[in-house]
C-alpha positions in Angstrom: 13.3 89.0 -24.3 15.4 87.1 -22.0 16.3 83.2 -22.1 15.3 81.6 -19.2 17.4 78.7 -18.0 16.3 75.5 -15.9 18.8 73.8 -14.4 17.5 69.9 -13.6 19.2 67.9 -11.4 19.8 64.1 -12.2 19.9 61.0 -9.5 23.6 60.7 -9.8 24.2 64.5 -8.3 21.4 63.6 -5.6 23.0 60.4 -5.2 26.5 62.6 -4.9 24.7 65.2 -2.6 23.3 62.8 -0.6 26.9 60.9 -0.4 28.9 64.0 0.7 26.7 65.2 3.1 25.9 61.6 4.8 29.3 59.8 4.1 31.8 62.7 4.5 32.9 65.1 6.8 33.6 68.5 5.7 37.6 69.6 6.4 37.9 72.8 4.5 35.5 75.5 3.0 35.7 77.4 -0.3 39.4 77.1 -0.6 41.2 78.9 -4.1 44.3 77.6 -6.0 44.6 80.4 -8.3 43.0 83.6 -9.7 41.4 82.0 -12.3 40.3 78.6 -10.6 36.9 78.2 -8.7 37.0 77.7 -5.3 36.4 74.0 -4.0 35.6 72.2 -0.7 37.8 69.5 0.7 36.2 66.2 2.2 37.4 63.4 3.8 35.1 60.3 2.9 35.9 57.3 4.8 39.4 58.0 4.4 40.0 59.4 0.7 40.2 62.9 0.1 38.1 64.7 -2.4 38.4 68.1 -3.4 34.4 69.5 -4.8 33.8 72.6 -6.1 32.0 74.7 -3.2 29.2 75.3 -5.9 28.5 72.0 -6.8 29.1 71.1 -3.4 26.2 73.2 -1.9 23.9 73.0 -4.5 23.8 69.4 -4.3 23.4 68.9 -0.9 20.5 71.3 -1.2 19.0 69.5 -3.7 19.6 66.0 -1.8 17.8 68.0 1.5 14.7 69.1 -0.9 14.4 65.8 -2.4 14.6 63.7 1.3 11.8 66.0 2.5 9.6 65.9 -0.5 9.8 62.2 0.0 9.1 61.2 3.2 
């Protein structure tokens, strides 16, 4: 038998989804520091630059989209 695993999402990553994709603009996609580090997405929000790991990053935002249109 296999485990089965949920991942939930919490208002604070929707609120951090919603945030990056409304209040930032994208500069750089999927970029790698090392072998062994994950690959993160650079943003520019309102001046300060953030660096967001490009899974986190998309997942979020997806999240953020499915939860907007869920509640309209």
């Amino acid at each position: 038998m296999l485990p089965i695993l949920i991942m939930t999402v919490s208002m604070d990553d929707l609120e951090a989804g919603k945030h990056w994709q409304t209040e930032c603009k994208l500069m750089e996609v999927n970029i790698r520091d090392g072998a062994f580090s994950e690959a993160v997405n650079k943003l520019d929000c309102a001046g300060v630059i953030i660096n967001v790991p490009s899974e986190k990053y998309y997942r979020y935002i997806s999240e953020w989209q499915l939860y907007k249109a869920k509640n309209k």
